[in-house]
matplotlib code that plots the C-alpha trace (Angstrom):
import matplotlib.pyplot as plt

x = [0.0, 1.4, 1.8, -0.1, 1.6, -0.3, -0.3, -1.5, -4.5, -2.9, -4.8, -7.7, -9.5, -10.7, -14.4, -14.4, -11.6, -10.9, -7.7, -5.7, -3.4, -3.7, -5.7, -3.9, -4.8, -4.8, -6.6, -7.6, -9.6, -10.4, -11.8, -10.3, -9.7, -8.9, -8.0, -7.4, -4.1, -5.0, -8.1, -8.1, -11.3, -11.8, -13.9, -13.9, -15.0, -15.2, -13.0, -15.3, -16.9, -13.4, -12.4, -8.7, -8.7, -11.8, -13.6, -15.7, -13.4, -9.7, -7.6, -5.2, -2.3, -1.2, -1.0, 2.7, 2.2, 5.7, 6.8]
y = [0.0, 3.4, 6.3, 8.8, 12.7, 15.0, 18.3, 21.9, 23.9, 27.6, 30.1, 27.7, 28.4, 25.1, 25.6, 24.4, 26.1, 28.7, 28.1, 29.4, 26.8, 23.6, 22.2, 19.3, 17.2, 13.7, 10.6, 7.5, 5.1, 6.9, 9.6, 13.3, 13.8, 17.1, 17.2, 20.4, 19.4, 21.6, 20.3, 17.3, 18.2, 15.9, 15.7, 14.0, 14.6, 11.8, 12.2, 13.1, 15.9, 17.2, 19.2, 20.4, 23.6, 23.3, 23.6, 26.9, 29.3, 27.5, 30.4, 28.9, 31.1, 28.7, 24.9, 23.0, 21.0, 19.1, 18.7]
z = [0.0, -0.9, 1.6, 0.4, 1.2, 3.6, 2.7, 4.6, 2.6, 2.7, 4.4, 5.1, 8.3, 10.5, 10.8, 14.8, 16.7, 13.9, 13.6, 10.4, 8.3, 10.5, 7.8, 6.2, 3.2, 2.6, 1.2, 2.8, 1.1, -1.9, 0.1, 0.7, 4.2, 6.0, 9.1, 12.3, 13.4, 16.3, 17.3, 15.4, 13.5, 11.0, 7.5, 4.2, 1.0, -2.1, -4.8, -7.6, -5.3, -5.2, -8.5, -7.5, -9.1, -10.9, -7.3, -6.9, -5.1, -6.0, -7.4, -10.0, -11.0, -13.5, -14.6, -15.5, -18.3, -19.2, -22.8]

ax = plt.figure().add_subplot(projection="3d")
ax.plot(x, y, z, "-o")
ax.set_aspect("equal")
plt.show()
């Protein structure tokens, strides 16, 4: 089974204790997971509900695409 990364959601807020950027990323089971690392708050969100940045208020500033 491979590890996926965790990764922190800049500037997002956790919607129990407020805190700012203690949101982290991950997936587990085939489900998006974010987690307060403060609080521990925890919520998921299936895969095809998340867009990346095609979700309603992602700001892209631009996409790599390799030659």
């Amino acid at each position: 089974m491979a590890r996926e990364k965790k990764r922190f959601i800049a500037g997002a807020v956790c919607p129990k204790c407020d805190a700012m950027d203690t949101l982290m990323l991950f997936i587990e089971n085939d489900i998006e997971q974010v987690e307060c690392v403060q609080c521990k708050h925890r919520f998921s969100e299936p895969k095809e509900q998340g867009g990346g940045s095609e979700r309603q208020f992602d700001q892209v500033i631009g996409v790599f695409k390799p030659d």
